[in-house]
CHARMM-style PDB file with segment names, atoms N, HN, CA, C and O in Angstrom:
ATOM      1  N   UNK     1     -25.858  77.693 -28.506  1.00  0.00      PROA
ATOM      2  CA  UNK     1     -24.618  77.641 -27.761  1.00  0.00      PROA
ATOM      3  C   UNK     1     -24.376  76.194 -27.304  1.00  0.00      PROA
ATOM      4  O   UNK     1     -25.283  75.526 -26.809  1.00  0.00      PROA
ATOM      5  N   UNK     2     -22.801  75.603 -27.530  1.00  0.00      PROA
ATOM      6  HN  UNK     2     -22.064  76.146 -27.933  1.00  0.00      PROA
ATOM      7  CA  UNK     2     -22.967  74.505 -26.813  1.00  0.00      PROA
ATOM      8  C   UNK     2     -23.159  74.130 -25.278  1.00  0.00      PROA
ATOM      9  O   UNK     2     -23.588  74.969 -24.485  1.00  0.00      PROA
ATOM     10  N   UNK     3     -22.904  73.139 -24.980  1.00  0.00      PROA
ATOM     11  HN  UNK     3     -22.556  72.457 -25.624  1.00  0.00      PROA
ATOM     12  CA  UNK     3     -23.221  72.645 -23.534  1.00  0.00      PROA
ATOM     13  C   UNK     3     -21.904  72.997 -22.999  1.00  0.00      PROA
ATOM     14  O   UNK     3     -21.202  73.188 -23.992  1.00  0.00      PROA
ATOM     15  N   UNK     4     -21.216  73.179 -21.954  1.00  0.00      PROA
ATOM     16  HN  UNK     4     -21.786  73.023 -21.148  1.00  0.00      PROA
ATOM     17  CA  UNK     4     -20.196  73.326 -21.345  1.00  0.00      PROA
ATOM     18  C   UNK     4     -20.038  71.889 -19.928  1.00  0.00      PROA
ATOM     19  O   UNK     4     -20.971  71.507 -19.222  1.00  0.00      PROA
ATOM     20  N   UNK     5     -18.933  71.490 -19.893  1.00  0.00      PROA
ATOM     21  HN  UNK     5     -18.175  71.800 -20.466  1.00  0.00      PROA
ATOM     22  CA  UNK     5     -18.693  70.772 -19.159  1.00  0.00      PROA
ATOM     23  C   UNK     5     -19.713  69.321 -18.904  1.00  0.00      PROA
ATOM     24  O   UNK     5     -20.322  68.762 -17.991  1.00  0.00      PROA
ATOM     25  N   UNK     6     -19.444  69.170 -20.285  1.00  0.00      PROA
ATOM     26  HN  UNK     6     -18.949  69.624 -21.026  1.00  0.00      PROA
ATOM     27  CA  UNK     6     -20.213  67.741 -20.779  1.00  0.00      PROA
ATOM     28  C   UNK     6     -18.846  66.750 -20.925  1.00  0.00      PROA
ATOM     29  O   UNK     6     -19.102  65.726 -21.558  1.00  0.00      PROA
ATOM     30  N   UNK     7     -17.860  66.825 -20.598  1.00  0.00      PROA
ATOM     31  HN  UNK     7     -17.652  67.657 -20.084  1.00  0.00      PROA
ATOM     32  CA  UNK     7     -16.623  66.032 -21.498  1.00  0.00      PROA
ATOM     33  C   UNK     7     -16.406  64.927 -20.295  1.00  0.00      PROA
ATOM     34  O   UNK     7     -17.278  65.196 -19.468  1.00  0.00      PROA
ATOM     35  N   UNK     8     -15.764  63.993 -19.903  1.00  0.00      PROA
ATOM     36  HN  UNK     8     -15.055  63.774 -20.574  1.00  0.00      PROA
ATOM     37  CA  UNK     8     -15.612  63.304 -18.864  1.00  0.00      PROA
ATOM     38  C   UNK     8     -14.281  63.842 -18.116  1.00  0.00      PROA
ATOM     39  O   UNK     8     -13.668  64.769 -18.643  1.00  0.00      PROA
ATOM     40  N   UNK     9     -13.941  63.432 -17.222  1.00  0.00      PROA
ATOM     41  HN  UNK     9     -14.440  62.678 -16.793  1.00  0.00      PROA
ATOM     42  CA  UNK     9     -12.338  64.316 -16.981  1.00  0.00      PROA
ATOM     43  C   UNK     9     -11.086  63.223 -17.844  1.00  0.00      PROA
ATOM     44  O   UNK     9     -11.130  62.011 -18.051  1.00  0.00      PROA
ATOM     45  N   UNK    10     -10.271  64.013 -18.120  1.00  0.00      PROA
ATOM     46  HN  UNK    10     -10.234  64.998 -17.951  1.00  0.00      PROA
ATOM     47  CA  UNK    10      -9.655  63.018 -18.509  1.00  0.00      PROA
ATOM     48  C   UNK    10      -8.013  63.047 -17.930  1.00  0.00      PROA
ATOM     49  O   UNK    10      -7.389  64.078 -17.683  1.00  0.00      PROA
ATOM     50  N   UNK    11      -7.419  61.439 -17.765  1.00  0.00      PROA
ATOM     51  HN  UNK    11      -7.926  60.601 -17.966  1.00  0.00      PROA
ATOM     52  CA  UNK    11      -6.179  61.647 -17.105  1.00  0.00      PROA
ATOM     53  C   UNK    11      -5.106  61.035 -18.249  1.00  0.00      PROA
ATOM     54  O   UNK    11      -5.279  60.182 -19.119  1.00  0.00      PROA
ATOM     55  N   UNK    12      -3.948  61.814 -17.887  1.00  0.00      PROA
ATOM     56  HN  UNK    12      -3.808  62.507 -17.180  1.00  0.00      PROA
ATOM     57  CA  UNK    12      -3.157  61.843 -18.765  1.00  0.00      PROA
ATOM     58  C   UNK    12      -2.449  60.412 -18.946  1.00  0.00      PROA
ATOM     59  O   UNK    12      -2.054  59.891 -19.989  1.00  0.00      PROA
ATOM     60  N   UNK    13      -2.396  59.876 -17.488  1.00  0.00      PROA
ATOM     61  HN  UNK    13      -2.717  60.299 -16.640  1.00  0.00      PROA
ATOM     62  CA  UNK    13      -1.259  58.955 -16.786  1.00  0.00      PROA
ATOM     63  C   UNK    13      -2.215  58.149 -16.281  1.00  0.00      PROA
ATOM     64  O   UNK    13      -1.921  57.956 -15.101  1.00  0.00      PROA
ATOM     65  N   UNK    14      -3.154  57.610 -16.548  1.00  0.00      PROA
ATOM     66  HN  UNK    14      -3.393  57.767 -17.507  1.00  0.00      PROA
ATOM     67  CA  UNK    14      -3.760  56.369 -15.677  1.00  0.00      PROA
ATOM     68  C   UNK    14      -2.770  55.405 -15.679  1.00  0.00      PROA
ATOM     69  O   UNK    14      -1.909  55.399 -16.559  1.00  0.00      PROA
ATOM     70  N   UNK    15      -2.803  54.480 -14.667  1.00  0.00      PROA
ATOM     71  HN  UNK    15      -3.503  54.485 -13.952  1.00  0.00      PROA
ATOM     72  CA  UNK    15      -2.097  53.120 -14.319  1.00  0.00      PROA
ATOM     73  C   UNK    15      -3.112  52.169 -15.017  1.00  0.00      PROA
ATOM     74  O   UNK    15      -4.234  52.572 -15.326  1.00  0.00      PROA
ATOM     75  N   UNK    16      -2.538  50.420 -15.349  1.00  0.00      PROA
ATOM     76  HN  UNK    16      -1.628  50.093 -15.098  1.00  0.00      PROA
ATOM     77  CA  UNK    16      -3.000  49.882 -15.902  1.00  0.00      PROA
ATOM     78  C   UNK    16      -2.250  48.844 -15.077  1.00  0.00      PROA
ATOM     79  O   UNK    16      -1.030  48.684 -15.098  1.00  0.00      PROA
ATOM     80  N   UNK    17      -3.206  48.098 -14.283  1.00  0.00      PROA
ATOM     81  HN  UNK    17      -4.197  48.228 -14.266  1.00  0.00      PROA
ATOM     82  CA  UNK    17      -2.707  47.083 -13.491  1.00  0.00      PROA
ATOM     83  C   UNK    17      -3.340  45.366 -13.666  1.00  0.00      PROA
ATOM     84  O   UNK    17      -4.546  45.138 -13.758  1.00  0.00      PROA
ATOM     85  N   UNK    18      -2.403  44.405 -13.685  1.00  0.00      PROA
ATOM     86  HN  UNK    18      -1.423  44.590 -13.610  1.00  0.00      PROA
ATOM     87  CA  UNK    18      -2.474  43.238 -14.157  1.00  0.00      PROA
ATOM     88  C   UNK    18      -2.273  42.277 -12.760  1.00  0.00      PROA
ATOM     89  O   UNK    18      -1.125  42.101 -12.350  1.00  0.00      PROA
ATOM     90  N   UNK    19      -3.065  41.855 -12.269  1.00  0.00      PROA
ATOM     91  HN  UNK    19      -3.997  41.997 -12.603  1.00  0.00      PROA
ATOM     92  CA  UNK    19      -2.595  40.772 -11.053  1.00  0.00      PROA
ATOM     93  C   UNK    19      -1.913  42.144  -9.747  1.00  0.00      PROA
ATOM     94  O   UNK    19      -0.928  41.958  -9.032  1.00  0.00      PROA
ATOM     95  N   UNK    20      -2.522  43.056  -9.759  1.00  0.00      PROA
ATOM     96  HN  UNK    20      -3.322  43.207 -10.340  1.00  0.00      PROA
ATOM     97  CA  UNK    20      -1.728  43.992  -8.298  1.00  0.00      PROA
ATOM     98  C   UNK    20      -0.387  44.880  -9.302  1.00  0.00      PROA
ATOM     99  O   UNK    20       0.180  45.941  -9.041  1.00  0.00      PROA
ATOM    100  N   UNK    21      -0.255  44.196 -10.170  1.00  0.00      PROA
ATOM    101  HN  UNK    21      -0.716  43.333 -10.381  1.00  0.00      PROA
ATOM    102  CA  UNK    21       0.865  44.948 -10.717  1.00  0.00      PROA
ATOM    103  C   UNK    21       1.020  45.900 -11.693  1.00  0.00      PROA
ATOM    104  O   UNK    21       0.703  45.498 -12.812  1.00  0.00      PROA
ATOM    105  N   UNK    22       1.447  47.154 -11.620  1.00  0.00      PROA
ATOM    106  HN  UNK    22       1.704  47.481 -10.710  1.00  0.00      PROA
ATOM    107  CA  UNK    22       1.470  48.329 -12.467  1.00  0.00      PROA
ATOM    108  C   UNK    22       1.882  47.279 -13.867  1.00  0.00      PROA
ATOM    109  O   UNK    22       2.574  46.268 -13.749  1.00  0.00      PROA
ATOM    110  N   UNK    23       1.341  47.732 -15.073  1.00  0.00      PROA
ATOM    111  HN  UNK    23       0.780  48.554 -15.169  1.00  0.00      PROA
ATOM    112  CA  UNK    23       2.398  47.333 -16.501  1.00  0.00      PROA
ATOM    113  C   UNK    23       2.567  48.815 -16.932  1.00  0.00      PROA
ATOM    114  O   UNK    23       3.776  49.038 -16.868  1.00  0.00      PROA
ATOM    115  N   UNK    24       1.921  49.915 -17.336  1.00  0.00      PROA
ATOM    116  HN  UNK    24       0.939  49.734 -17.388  1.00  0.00      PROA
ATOM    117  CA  UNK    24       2.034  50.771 -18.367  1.00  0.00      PROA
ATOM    118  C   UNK    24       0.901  52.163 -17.990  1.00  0.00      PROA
ATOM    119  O   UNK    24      -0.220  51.898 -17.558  1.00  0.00      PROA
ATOM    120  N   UNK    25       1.173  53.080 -18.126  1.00  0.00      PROA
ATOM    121  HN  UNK    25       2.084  53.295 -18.477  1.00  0.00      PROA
ATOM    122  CA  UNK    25       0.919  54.240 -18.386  1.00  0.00      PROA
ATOM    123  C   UNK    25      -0.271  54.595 -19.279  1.00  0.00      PROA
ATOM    124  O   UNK    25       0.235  54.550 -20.400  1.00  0.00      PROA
ATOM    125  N   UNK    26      -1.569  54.924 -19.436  1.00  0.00      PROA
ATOM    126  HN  UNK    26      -1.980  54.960 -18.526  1.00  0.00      PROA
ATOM    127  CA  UNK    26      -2.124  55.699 -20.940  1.00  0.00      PROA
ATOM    128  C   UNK    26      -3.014  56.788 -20.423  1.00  0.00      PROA
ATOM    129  O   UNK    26      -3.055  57.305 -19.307  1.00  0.00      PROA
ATOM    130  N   UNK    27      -3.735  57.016 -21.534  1.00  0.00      PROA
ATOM    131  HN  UNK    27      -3.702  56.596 -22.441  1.00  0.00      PROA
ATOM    132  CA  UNK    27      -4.661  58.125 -21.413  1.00  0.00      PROA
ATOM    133  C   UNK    27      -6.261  57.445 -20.882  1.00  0.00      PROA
ATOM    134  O   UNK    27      -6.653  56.407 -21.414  1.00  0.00      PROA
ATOM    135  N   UNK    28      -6.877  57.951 -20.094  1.00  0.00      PROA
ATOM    136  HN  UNK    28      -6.559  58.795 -19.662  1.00  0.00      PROA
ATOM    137  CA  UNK    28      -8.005  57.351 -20.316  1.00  0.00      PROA
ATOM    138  C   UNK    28      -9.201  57.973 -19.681  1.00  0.00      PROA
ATOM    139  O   UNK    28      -8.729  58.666 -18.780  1.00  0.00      PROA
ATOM    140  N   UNK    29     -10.452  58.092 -19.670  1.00  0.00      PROA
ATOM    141  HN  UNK    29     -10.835  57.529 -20.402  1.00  0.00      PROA
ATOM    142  CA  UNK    29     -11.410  58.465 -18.709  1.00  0.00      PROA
ATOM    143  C   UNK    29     -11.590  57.939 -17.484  1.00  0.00      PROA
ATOM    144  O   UNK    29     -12.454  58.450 -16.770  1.00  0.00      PROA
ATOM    145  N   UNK    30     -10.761  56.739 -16.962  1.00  0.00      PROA
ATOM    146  HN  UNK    30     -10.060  56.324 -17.541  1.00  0.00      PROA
ATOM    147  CA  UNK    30     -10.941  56.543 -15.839  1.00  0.00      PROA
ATOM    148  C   UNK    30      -9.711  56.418 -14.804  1.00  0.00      PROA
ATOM    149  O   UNK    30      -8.799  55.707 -15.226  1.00  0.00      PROA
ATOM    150  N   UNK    31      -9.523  56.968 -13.550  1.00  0.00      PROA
ATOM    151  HN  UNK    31     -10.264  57.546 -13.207  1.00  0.00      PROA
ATOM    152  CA  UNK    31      -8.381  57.002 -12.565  1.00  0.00      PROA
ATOM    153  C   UNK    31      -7.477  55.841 -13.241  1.00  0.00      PROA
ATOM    154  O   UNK    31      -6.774  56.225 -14.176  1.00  0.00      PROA
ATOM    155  N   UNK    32      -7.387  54.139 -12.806  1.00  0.00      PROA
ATOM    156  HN  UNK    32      -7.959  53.827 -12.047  1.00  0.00      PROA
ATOM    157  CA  UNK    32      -6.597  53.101 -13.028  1.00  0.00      PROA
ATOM    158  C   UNK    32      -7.543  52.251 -13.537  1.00  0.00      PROA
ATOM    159  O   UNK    32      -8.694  52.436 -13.143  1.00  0.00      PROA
ATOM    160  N   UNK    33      -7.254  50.990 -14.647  1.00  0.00      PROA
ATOM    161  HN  UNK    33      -6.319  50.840 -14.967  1.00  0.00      PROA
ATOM    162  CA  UNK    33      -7.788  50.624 -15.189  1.00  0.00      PROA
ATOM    163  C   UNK    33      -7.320  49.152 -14.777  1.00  0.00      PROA
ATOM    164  O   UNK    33      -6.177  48.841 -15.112  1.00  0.00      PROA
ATOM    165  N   UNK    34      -8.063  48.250 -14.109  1.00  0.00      PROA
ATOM    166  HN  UNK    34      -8.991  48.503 -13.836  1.00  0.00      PROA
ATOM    167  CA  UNK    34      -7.883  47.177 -13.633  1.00  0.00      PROA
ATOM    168  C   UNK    34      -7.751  45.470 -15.033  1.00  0.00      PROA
ATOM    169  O   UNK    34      -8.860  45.109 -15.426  1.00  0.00      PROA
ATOM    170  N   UNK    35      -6.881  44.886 -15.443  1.00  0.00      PROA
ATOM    171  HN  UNK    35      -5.980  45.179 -15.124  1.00  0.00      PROA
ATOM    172  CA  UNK    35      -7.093  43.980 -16.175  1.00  0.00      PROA
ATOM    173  C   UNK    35      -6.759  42.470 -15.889  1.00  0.00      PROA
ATOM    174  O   UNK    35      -6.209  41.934 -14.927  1.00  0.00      PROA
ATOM    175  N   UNK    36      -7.409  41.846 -17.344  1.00  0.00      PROA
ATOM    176  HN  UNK    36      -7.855  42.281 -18.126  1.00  0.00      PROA
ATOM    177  CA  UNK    36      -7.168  40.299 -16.364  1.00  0.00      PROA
ATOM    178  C   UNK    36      -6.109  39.447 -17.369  1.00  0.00      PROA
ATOM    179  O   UNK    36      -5.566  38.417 -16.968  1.00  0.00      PROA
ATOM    180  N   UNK    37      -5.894  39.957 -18.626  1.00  0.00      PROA
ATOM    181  HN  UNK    37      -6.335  40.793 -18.951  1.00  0.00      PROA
ATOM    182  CA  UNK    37      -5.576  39.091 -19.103  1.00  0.00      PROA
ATOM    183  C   UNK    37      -4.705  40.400 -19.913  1.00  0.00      PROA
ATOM    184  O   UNK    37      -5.254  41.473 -20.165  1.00  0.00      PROA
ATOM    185  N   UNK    38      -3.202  40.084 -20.277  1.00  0.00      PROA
ATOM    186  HN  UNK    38      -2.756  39.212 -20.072  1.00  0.00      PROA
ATOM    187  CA  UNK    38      -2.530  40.647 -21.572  1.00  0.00      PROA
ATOM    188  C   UNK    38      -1.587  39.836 -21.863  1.00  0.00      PROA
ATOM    189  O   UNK    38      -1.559  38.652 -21.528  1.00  0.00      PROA
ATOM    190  N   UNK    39      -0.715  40.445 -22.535  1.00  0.00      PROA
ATOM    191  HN  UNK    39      -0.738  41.407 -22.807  1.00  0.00      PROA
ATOM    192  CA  UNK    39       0.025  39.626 -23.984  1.00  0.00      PROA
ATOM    193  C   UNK    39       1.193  38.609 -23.334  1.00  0.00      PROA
ATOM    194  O   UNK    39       1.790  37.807 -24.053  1.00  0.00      PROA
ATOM    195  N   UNK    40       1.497  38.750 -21.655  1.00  0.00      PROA
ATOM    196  HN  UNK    40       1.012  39.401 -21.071  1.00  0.00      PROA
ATOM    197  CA  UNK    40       2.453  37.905 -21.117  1.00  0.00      PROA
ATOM    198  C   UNK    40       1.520  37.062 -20.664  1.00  0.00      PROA
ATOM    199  O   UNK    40       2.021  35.938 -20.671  1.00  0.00      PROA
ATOM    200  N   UNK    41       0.330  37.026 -20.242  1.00  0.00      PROA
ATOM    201  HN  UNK    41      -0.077  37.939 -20.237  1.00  0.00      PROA
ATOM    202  CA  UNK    41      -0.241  35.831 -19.552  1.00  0.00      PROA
ATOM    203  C   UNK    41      -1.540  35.739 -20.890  1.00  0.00      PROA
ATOM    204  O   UNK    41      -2.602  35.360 -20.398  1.00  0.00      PROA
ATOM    205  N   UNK    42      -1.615  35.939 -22.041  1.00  0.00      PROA
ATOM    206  HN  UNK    42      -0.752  36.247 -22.441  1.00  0.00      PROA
ATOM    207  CA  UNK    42      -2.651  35.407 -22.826  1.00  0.00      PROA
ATOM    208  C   UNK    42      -2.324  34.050 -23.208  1.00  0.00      PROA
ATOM    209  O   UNK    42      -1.149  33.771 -23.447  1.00  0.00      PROA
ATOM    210  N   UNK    43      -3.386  33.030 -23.307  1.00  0.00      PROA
ATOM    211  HN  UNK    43      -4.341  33.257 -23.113  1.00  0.00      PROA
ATOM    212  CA  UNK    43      -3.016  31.479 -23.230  1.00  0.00      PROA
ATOM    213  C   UNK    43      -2.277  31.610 -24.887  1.00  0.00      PROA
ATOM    214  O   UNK    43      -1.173  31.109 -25.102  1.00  0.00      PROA
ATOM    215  N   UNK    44      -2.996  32.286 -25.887  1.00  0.00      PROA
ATOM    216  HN  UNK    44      -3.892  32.693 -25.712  1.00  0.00      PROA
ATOM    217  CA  UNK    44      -2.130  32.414 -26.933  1.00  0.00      PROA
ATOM    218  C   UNK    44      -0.738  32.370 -27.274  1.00  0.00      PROA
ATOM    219  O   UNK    44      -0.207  31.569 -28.044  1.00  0.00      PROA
ATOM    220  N   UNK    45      -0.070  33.513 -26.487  1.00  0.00      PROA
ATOM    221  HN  UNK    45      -0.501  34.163 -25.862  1.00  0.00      PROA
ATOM    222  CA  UNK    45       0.898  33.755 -26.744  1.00  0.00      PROA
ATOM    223  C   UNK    45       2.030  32.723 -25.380  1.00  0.00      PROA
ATOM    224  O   UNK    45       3.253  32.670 -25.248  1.00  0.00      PROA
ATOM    225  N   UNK    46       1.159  32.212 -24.782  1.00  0.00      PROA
ATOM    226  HN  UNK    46       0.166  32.255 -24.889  1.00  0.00      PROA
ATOM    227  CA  UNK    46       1.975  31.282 -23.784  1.00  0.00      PROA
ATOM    228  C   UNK    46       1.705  30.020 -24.331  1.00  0.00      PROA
ATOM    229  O   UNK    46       1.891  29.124 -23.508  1.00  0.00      PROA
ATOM    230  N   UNK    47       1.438  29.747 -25.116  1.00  0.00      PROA
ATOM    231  HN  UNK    47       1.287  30.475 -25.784  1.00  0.00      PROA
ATOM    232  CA  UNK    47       1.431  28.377 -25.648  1.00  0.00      PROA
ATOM    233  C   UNK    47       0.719  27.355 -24.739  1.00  0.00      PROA
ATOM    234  O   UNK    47       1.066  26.182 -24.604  1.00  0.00      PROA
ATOM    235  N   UNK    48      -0.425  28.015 -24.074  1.00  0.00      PROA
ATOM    236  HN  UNK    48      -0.708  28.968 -24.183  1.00  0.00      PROA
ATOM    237  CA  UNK    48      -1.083  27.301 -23.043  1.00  0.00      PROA
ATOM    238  C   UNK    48      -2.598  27.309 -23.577  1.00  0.00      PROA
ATOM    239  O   UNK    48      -3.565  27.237 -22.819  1.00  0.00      PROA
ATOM    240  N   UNK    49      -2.673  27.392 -24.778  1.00  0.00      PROA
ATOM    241  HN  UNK    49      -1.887  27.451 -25.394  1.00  0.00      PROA
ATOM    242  CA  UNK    49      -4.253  27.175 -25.191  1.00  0.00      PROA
ATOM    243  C   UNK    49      -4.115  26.066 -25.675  1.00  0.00      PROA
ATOM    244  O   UNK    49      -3.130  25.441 -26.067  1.00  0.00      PROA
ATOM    245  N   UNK    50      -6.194  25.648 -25.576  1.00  0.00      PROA
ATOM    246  HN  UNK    50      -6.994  26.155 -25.257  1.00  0.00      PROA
ATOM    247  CA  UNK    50      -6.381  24.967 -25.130  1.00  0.00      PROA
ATOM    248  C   UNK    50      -7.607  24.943 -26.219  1.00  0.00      PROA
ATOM    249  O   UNK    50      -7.992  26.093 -26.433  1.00  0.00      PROA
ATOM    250  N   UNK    51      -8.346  23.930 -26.987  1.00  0.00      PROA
ATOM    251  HN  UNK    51      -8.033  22.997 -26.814  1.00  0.00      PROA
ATOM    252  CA  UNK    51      -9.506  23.562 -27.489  1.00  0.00      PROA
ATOM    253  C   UNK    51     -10.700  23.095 -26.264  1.00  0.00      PROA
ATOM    254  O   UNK    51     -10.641  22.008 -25.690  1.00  0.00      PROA
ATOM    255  N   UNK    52     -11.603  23.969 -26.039  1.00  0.00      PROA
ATOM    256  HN  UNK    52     -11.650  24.852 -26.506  1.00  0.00      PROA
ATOM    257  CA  UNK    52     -12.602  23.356 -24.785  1.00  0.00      PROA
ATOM    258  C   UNK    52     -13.532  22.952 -26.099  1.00  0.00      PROA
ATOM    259  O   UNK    52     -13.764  23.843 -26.917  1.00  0.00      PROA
ATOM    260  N   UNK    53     -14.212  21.267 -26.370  1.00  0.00      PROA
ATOM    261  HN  UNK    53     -14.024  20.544 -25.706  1.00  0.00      PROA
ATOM    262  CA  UNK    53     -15.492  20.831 -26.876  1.00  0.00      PROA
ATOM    263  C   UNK    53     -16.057  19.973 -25.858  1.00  0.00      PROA
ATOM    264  O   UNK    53     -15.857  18.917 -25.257  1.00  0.00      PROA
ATOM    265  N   UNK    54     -16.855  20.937 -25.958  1.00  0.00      PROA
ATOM    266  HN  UNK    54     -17.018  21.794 -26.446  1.00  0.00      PROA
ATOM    267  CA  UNK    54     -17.745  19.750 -24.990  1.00  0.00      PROA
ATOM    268  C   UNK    54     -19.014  19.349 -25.477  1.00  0.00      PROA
ATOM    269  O   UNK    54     -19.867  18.667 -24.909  1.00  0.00      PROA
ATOM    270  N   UNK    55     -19.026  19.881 -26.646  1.00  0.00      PROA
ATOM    271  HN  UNK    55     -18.332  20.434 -27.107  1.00  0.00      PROA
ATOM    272  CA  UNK    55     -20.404  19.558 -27.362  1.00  0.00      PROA
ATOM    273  C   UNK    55     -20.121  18.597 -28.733  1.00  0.00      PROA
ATOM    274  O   UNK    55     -20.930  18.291 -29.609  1.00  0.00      PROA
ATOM    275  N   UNK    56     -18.849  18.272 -28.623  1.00  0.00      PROA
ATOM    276  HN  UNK    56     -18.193  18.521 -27.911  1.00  0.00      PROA
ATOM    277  CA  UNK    56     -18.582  17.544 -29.452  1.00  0.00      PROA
ATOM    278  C   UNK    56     -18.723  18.272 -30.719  1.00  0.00      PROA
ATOM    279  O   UNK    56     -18.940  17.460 -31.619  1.00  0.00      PROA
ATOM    280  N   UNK    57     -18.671  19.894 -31.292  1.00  0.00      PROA
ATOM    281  HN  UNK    57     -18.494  20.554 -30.561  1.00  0.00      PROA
ATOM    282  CA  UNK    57     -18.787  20.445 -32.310  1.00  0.00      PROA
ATOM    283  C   UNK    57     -17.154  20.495 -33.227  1.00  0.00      PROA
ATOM    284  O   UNK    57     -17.152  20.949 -34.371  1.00  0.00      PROA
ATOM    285  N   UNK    58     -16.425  20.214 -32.871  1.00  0.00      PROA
ATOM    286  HN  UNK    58     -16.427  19.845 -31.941  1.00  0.00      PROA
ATOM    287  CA  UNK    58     -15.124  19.720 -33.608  1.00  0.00      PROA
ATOM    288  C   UNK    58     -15.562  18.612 -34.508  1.00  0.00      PROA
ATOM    289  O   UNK    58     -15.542  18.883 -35.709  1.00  0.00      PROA
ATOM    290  N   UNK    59     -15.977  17.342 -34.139  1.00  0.00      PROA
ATOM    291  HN  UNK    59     -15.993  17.122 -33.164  1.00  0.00      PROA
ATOM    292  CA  UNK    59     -15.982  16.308 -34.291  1.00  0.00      PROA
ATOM    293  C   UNK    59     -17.045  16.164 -35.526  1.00  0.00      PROA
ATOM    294  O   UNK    59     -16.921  15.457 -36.526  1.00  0.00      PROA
ATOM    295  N   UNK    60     -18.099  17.012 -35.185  1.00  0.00      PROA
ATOM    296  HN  UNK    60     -18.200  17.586 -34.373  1.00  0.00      PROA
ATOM    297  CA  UNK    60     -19.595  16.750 -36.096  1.00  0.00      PROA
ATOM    298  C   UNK    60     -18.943  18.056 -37.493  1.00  0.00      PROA
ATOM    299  O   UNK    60     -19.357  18.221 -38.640  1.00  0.00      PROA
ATOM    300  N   UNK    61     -17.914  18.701 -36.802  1.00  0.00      PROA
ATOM    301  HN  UNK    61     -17.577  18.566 -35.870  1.00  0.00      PROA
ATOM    302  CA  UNK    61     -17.398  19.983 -38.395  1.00  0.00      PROA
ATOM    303  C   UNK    61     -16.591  19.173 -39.178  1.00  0.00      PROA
ATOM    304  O   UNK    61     -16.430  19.545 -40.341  1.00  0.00      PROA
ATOM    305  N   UNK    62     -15.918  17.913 -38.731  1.00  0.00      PROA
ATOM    306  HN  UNK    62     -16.049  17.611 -37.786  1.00  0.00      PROA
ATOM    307  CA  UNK    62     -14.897  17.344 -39.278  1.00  0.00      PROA
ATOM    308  C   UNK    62     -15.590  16.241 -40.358  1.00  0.00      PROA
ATOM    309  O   UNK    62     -15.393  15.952 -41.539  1.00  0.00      PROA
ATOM    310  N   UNK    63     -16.588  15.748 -39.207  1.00  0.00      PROA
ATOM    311  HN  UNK    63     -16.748  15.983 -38.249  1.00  0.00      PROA
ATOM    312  CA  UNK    63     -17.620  14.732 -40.446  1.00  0.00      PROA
ATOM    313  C   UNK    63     -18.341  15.520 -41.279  1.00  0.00      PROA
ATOM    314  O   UNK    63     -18.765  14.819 -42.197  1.00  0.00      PROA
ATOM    315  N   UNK    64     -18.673  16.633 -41.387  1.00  0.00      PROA
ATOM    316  HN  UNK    64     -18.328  17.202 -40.640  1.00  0.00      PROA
ATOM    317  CA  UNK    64     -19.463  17.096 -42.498  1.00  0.00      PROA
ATOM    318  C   UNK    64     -19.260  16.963 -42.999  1.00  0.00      PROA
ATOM    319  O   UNK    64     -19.933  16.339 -43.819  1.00  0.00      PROA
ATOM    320  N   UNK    65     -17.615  17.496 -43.296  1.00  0.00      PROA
ATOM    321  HN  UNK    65     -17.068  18.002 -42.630  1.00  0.00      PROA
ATOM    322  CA  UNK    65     -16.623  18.762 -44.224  1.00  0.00      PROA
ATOM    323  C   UNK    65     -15.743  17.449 -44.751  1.00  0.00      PROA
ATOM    324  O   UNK    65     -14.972  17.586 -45.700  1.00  0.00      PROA
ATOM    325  N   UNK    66     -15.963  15.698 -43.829  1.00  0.00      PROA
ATOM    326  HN  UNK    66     -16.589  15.587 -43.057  1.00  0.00      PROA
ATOM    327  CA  UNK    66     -14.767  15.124 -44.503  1.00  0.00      PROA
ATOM    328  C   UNK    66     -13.523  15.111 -44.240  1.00  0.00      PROA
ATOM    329  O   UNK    66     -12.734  14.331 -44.774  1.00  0.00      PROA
ATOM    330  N   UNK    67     -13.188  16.047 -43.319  1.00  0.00      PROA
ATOM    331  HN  UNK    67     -13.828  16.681 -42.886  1.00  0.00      PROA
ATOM    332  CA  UNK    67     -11.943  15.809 -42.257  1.00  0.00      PROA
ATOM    333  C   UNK    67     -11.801  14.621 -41.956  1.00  0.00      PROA
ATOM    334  O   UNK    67     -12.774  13.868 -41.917  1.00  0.00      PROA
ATOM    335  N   UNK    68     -10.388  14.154 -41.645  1.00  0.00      PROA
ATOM    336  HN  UNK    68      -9.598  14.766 -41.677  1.00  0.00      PROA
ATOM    337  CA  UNK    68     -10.393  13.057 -40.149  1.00  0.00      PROA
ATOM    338  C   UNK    68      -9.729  14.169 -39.193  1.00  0.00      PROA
ATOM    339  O   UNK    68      -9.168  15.233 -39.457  1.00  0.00      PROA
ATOM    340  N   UNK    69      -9.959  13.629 -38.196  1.00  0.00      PROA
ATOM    341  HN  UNK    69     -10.414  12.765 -37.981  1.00  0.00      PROA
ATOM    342  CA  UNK    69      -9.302  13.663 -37.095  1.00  0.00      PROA
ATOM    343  C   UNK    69      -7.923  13.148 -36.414  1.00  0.00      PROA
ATOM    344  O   UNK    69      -8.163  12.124 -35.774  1.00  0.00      PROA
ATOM    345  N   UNK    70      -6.634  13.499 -36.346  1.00  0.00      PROA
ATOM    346  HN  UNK    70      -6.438  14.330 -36.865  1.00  0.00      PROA
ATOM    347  CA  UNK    70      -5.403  13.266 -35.954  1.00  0.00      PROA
ATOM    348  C   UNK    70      -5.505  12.887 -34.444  1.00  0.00      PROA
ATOM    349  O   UNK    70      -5.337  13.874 -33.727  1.00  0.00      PROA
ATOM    350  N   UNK    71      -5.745  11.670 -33.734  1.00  0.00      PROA
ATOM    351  HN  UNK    71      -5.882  10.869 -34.316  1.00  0.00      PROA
ATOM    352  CA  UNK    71      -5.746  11.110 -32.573  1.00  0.00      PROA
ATOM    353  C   UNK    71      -4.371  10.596 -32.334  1.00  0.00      PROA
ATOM    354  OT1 UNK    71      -4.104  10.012 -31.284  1.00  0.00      PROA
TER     355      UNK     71
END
């Protein structure tokens, strides 16, 4: 026989909140689902990314491979 009341609860309507602010509705196993980053504030899609080297690994892929570099 199976197990009974093994499933998690599940809600139909969780909230999905970004910075304090509701965005959207889904299904999920947990009450509200807290986030940090989506598609209005991803640096991607805001044209706010950014290359972090700090190991200088740009620089040493470009000399391997024969790149230059556009300064």
């Amino acid at each position: 026989m199976p197990k009974s009341d093994i499933h998690p609860k599940w809600f139909e309507k969780a909230p999905i909140f970004c910075d304090g602010k509701p965005l959207c509705f889904i299904g999920s196993t947990k009450k509200e689902l807290q986030i940090d980053v989506w598609l209005i504030n991803h640096p991607f899609y805001t044209e706010s990314q950014t290359i972090v080297d700090s190991e200088g690994r740009v620089e040493r892929f470009m000399k391997k491979y024969g790149f230059e570099l556009n300064n």
